[in-house]
HTML snippet that shows the backbone in 3Dmol.js (N, CA, C, O; Angstrom):
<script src="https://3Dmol.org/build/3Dmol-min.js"></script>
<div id="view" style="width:600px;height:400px;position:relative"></div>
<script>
const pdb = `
ATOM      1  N   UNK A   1     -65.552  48.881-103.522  1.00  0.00           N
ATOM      2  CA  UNK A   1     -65.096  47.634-102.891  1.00  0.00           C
ATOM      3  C   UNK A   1     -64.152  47.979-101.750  1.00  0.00           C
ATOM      4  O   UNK A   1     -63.292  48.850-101.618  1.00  0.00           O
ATOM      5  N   UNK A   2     -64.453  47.324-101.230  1.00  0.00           N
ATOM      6  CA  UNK A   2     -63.721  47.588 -99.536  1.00  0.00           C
ATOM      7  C   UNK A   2     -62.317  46.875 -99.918  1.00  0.00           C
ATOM      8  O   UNK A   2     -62.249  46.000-100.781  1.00  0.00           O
ATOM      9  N   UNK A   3     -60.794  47.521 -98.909  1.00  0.00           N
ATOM     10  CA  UNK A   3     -59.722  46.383 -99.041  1.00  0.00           C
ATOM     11  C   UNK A   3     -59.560  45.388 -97.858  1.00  0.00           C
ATOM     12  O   UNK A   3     -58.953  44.322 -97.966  1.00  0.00           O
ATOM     13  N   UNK A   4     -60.236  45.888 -96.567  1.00  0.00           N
ATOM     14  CA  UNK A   4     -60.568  44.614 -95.937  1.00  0.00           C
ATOM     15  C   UNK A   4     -61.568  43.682 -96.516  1.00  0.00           C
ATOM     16  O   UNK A   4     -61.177  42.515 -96.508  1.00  0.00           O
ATOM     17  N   UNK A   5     -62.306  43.800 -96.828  1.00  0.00           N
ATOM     18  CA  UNK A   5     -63.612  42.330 -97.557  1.00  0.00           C
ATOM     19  C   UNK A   5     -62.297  41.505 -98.598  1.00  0.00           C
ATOM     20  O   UNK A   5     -62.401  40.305 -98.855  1.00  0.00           O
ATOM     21  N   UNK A   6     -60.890  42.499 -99.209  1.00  0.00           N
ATOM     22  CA  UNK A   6     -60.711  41.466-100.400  1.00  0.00           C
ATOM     23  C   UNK A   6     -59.570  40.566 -99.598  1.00  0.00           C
ATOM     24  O   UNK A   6     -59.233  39.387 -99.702  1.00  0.00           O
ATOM     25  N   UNK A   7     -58.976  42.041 -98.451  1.00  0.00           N
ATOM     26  CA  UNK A   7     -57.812  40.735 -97.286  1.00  0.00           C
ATOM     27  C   UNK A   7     -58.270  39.320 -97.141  1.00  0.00           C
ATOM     28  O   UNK A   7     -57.870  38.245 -97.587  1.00  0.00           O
ATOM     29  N   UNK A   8     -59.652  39.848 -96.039  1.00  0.00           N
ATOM     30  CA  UNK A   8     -60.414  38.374 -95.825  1.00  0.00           C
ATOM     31  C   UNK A   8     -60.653  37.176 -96.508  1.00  0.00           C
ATOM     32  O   UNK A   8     -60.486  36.029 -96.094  1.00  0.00           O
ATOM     33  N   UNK A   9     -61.108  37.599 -97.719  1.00  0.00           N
ATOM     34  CA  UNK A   9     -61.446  36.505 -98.893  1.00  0.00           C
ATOM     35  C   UNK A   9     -59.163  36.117 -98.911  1.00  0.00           C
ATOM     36  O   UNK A   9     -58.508  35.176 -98.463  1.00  0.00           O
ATOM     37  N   UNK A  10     -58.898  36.949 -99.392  1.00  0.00           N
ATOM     38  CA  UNK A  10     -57.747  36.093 -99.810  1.00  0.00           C
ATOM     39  C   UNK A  10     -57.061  35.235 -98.458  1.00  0.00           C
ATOM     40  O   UNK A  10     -56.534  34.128 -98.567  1.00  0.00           O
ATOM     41  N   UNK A  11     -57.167  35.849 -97.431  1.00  0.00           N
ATOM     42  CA  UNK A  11     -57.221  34.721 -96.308  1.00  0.00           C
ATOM     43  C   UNK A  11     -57.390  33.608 -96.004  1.00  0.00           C
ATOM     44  O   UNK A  11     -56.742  32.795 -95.345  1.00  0.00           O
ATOM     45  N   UNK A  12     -58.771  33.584 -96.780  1.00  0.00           N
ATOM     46  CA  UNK A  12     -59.803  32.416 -96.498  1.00  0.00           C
ATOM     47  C   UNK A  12     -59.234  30.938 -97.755  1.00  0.00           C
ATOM     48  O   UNK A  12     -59.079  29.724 -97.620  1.00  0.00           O
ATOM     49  N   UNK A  13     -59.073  31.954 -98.947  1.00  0.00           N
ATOM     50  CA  UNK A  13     -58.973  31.497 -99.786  1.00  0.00           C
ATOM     51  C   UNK A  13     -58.010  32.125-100.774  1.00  0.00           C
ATOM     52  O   UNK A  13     -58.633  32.733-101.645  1.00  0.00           O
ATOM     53  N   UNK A  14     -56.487  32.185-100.949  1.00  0.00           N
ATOM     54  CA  UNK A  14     -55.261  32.872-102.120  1.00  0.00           C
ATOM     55  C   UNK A  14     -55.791  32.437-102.981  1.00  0.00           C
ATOM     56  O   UNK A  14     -56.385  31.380-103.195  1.00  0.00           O
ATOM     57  N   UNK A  15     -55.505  33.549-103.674  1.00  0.00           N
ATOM     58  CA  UNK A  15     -54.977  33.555-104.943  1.00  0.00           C
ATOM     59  C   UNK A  15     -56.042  33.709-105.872  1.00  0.00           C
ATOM     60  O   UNK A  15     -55.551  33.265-106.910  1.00  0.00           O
ATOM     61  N   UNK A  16     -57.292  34.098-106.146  1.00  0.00           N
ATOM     62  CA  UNK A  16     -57.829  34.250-106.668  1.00  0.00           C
ATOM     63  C   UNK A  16     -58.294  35.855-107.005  1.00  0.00           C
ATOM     64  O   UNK A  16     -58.137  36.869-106.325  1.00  0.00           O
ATOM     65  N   UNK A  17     -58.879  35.677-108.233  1.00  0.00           N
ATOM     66  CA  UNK A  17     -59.251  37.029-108.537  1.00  0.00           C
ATOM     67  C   UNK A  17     -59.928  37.632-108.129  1.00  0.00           C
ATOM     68  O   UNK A  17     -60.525  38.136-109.080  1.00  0.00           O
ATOM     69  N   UNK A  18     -60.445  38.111-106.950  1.00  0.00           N
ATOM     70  CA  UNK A  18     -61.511  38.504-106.119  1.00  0.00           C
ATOM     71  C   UNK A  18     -62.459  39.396-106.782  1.00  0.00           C
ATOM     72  O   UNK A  18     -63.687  39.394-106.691  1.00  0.00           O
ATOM     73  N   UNK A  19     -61.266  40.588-107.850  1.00  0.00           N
ATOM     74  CA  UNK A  19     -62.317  41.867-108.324  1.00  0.00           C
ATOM     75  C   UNK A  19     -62.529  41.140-109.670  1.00  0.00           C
ATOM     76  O   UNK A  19     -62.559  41.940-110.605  1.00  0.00           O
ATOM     77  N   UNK A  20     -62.597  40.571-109.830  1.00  0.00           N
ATOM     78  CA  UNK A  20     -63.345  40.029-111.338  1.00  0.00           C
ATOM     79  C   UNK A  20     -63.998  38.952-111.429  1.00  0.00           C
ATOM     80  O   UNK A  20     -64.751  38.822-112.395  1.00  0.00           O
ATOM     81  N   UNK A  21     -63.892  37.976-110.526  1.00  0.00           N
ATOM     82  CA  UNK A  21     -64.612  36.603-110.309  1.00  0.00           C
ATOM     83  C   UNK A  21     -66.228  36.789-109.886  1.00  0.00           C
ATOM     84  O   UNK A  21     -66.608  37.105-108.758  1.00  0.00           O
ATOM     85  N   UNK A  22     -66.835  36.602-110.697  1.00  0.00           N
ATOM     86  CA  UNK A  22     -68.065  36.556-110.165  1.00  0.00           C
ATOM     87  C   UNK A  22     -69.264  35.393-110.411  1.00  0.00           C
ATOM     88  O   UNK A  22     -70.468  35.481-110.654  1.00  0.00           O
ATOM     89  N   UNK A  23     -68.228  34.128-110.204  1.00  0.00           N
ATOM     90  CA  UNK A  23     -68.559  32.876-109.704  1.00  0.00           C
ATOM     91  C   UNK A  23     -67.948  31.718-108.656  1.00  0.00           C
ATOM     92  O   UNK A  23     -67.862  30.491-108.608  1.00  0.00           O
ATOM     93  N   UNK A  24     -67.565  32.918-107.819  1.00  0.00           N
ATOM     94  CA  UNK A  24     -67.051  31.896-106.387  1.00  0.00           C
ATOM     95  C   UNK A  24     -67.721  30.549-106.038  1.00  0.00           C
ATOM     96  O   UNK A  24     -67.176  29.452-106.157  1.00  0.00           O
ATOM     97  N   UNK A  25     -68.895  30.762-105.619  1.00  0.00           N
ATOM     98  CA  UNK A  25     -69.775  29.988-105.266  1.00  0.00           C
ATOM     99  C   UNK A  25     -70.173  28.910-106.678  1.00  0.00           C
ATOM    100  O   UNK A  25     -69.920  27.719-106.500  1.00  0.00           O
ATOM    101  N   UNK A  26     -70.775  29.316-108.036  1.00  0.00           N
ATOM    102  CA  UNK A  26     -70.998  28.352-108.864  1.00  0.00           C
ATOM    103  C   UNK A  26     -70.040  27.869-109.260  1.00  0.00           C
ATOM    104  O   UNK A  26     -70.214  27.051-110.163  1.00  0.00           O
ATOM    105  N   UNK A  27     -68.864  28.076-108.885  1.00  0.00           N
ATOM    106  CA  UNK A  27     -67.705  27.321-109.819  1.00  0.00           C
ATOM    107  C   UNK A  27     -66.868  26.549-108.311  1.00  0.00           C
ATOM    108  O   UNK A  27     -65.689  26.292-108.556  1.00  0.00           O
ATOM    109  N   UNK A  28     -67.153  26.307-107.382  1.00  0.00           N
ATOM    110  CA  UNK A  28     -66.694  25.944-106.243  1.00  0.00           C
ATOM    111  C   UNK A  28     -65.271  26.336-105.992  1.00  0.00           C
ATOM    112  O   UNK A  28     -64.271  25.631-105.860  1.00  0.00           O
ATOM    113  N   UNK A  29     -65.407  27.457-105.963  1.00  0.00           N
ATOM    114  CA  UNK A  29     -63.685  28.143-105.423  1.00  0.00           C
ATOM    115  C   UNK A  29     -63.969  28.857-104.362  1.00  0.00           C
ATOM    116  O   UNK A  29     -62.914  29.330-103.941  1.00  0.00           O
ATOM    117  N   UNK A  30     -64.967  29.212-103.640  1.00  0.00           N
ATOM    118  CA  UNK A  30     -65.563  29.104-102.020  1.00  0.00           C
ATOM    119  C   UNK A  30     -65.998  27.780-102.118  1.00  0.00           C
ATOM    120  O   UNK A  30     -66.446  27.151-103.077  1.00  0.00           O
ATOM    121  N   UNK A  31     -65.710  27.353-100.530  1.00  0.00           N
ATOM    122  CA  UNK A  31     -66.424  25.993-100.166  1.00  0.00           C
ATOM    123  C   UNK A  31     -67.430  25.887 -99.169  1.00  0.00           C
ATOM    124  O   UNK A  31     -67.174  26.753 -98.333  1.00  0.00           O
ATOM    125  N   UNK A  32     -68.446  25.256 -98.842  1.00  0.00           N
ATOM    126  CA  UNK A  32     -69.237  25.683 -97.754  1.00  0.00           C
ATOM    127  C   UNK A  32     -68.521  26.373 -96.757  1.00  0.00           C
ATOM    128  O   UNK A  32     -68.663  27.550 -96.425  1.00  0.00           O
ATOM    129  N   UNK A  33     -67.461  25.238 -96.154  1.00  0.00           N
ATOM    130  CA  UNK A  33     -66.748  25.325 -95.069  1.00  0.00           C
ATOM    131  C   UNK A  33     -65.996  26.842 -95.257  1.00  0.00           C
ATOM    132  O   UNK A  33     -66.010  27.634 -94.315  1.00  0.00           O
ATOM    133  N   UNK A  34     -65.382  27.159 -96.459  1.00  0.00           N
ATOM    134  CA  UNK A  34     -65.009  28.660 -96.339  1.00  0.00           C
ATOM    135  C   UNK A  34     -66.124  30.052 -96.613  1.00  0.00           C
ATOM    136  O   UNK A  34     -65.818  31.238 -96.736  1.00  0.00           O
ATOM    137  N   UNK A  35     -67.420  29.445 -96.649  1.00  0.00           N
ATOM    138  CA  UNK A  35     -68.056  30.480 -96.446  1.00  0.00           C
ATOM    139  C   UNK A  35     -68.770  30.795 -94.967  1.00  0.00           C
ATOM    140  O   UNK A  35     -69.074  31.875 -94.461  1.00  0.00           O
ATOM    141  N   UNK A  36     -68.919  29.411 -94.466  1.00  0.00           N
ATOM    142  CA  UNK A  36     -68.981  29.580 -93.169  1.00  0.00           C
ATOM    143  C   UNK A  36     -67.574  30.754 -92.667  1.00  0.00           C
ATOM    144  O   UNK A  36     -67.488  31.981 -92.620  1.00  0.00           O
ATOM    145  N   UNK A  37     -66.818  29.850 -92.419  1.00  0.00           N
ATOM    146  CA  UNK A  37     -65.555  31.436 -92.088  1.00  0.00           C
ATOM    147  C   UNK A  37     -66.003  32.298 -92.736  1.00  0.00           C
ATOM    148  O   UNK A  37     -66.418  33.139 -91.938  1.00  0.00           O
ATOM    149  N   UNK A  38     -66.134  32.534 -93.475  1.00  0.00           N
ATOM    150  CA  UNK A  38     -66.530  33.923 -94.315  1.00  0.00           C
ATOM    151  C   UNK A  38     -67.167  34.689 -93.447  1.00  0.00           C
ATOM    152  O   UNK A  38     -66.653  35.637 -92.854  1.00  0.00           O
ATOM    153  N   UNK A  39     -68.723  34.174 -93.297  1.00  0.00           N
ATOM    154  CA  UNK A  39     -69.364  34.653 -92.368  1.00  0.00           C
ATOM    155  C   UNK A  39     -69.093  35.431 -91.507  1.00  0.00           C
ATOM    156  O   UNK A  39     -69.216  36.649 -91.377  1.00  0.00           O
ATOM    157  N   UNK A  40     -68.641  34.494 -90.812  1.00  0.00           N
ATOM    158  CA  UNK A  40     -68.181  35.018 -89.341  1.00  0.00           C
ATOM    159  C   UNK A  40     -66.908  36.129 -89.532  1.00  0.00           C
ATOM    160  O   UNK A  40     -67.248  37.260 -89.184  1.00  0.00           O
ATOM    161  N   UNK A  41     -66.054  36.065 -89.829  1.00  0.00           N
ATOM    162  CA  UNK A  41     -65.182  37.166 -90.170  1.00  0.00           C
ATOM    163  C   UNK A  41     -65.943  38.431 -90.673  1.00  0.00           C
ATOM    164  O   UNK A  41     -65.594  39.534 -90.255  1.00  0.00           O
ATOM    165  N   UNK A  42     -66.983  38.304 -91.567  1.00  0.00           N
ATOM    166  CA  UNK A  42     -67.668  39.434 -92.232  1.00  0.00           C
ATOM    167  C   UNK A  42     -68.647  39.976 -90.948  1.00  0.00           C
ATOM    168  O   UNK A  42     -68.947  41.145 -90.709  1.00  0.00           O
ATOM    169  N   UNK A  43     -68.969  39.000 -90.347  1.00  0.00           N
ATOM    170  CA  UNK A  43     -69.823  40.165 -89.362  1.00  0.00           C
ATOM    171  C   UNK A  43     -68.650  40.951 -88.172  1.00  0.00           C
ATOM    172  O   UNK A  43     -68.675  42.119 -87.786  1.00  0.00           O
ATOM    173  N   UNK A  44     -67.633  39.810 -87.772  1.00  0.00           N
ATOM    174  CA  UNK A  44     -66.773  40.485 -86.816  1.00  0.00           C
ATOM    175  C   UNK A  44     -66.279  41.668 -87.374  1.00  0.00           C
ATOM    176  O   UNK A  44     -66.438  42.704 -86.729  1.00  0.00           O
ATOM    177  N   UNK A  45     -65.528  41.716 -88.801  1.00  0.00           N
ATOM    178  CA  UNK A  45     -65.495  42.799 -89.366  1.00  0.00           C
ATOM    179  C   UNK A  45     -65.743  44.091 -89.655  1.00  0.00           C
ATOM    180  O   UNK A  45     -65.107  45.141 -89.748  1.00  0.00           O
ATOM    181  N   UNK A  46     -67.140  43.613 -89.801  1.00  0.00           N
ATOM    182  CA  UNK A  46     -68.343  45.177 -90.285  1.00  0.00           C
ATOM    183  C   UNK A  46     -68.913  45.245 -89.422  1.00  0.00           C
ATOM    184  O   UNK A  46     -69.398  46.376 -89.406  1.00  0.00           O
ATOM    185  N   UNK A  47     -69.320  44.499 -88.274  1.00  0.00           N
ATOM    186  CA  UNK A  47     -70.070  44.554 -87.008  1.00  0.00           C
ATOM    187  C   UNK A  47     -71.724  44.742 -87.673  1.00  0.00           C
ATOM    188  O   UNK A  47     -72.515  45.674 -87.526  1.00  0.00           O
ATOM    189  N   UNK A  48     -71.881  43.222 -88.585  1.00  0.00           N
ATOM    190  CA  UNK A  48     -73.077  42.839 -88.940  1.00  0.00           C
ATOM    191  C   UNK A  48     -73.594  41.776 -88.731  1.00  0.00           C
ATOM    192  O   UNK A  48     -72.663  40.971 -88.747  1.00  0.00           O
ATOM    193  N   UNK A  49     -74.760  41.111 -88.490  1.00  0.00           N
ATOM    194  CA  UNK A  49     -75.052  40.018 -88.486  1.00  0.00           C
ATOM    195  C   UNK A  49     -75.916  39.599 -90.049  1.00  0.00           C
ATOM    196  O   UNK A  49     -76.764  40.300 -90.600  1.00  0.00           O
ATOM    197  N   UNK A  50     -75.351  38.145 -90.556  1.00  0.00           N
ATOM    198  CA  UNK A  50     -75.176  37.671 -91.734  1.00  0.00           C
ATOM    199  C   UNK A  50     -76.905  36.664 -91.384  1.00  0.00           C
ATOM    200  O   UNK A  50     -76.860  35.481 -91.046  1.00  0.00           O
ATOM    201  N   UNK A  51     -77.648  37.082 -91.478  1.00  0.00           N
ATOM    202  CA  UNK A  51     -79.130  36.040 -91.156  1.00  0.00           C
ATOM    203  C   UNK A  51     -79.018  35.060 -92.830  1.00  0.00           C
ATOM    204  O   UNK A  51     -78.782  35.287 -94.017  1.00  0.00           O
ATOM    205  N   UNK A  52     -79.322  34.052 -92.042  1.00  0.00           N
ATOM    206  CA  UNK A  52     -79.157  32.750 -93.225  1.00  0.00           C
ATOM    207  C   UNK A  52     -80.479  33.003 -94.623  1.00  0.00           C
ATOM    208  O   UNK A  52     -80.768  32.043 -95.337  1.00  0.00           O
ATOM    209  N   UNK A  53     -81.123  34.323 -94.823  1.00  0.00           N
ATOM    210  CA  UNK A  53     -82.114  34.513 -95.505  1.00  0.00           C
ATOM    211  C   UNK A  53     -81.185  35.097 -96.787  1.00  0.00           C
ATOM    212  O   UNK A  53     -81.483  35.000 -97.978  1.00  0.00           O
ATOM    213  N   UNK A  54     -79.731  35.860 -96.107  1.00  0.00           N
ATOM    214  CA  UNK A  54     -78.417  36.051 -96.996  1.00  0.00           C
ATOM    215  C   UNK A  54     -78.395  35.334 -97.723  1.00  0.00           C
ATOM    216  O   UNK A  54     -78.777  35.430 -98.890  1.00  0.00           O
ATOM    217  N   UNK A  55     -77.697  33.984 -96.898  1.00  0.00           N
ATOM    218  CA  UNK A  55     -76.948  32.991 -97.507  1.00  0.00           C
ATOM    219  C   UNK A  55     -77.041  32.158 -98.714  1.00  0.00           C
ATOM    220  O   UNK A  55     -77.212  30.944 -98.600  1.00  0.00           O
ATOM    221  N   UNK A  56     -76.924  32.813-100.039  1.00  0.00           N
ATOM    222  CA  UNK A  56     -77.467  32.695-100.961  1.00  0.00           C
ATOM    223  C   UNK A  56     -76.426  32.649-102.134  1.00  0.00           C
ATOM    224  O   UNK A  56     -75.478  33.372-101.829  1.00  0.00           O
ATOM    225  N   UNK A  57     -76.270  32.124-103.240  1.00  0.00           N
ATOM    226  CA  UNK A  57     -75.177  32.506-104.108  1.00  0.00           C
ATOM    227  C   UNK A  57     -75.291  33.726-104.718  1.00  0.00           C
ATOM    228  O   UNK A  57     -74.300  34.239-105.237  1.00  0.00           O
ATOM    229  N   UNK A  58     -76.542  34.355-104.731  1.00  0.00           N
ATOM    230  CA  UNK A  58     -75.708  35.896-105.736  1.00  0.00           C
ATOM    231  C   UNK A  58     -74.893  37.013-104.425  1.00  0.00           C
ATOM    232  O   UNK A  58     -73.958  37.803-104.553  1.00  0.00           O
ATOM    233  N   UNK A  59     -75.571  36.713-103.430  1.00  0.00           N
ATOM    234  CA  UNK A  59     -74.704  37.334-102.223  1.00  0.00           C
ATOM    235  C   UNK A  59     -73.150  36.928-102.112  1.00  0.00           C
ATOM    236  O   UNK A  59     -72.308  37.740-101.729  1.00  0.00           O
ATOM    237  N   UNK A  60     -72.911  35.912-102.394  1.00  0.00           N
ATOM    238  CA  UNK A  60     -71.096  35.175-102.312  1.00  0.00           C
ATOM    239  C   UNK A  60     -70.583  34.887-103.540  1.00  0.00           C
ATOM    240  O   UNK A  60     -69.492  34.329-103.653  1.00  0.00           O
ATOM    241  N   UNK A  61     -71.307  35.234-104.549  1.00  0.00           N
ATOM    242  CA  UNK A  61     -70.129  34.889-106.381  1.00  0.00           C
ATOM    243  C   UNK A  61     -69.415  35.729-106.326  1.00  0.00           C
ATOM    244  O   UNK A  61     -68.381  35.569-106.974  1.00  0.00           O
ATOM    245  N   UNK A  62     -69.513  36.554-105.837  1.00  0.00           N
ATOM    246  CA  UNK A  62     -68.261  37.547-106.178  1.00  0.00           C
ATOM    247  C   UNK A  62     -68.349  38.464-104.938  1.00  0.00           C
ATOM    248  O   UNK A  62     -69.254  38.444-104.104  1.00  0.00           O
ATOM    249  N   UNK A  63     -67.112  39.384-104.948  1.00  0.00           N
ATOM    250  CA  UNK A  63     -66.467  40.373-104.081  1.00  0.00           C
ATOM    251  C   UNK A  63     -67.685  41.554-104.011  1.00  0.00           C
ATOM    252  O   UNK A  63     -68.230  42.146-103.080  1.00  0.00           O
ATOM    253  N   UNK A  64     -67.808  41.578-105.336  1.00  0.00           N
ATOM    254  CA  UNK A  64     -68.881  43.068-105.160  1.00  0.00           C
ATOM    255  C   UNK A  64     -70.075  42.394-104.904  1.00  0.00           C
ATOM    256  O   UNK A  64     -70.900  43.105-104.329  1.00  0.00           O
ATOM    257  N   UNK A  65     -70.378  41.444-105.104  1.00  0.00           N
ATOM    258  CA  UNK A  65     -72.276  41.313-104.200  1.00  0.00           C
ATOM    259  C   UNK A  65     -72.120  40.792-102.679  1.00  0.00           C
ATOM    260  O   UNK A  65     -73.011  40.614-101.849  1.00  0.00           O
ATOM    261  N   UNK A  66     -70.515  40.570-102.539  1.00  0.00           N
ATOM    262  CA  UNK A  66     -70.304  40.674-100.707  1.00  0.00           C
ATOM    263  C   UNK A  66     -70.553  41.783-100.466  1.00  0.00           C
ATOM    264  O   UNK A  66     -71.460  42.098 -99.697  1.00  0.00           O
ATOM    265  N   UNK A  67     -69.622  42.815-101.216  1.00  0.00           N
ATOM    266  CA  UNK A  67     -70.273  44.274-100.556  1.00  0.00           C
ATOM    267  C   UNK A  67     -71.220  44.940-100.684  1.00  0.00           C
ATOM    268  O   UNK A  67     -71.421  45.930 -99.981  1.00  0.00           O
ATOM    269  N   UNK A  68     -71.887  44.603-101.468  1.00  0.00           N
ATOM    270  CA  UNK A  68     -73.278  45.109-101.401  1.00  0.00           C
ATOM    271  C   UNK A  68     -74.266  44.623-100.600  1.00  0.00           C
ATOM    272  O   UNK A  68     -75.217  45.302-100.215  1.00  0.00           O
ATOM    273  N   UNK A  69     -74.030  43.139-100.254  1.00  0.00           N
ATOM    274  CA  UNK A  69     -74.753  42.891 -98.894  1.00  0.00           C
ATOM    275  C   UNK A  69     -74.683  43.548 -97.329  1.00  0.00           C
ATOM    276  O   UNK A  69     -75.535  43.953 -96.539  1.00  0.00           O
ATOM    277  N   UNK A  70     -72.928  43.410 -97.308  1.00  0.00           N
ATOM    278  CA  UNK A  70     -72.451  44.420 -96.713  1.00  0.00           C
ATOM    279  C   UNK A  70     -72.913  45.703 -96.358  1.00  0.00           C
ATOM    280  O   UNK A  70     -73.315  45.928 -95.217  1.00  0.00           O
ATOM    281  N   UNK A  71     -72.895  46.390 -97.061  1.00  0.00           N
ATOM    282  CA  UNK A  71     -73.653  47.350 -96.904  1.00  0.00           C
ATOM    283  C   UNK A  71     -75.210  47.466 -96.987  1.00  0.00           C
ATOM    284  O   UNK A  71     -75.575  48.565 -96.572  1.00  0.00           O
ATOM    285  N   UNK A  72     -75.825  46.985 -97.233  1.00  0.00           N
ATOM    286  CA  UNK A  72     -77.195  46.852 -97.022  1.00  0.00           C
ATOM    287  C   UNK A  72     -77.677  46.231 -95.266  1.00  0.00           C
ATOM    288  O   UNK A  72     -78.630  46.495 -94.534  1.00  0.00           O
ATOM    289  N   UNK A  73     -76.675  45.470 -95.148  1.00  0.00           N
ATOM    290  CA  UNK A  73     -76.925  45.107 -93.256  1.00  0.00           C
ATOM    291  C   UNK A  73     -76.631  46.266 -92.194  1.00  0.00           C
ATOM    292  O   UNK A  73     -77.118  46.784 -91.189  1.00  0.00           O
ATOM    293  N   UNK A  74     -75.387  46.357 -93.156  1.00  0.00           N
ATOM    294  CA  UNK A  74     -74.875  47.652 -92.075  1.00  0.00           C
ATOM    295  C   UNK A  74     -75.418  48.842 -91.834  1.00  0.00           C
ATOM    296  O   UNK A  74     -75.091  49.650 -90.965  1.00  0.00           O
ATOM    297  N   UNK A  75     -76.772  48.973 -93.120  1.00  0.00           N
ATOM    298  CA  UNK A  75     -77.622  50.240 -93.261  1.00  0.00           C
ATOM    299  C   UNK A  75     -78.916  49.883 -91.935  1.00  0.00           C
ATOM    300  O   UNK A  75     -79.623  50.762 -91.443  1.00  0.00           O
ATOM    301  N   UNK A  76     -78.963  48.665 -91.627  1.00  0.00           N
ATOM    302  CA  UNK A  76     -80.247  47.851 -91.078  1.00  0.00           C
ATOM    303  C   UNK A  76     -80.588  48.223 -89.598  1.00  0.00           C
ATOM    304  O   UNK A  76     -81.541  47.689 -89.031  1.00  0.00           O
TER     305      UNK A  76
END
`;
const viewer = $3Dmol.createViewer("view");
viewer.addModel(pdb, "pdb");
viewer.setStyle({}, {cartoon: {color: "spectrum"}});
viewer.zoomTo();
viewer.render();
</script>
């Protein structure tokens, strides 16, 4: 797990458990609107582009299937 991906998230959104939560998205503690930011921070970030074929909940429940998307773009 990256410690910029967990800055960002807590940015976006304090206080949550980032390394153990792995229902952001089904439990609405991301909100559309903060995954949009998300987005965009994650590609400015990693210098990836996020194609909406991503945009999916097992990609955003949690910290580690951000980075594993993460890294799978950045391999692309």
């Amino acid at each position: 797990m990256d410690e910029r991906l967990l800055e960002i998230l807590e940015d976006i959104e304090p206080g949550v458990d980032y390394e153990h939560c792995d229902t952001l998205v089904d439990d609405h503690i991301l909100t559309s609107l903060a995954i949009i930011s998300l987005i965009a921070e994650l590609e400015e970030e990693f210098d990836i582009t996020i194609p909406t074929t991503e945009i999916i909940p097992e990609n955003f429940n949690s910290a580690a299937g951000m980075w594993e998307m993460i890294e799978r773009l950045g391999e692309e």
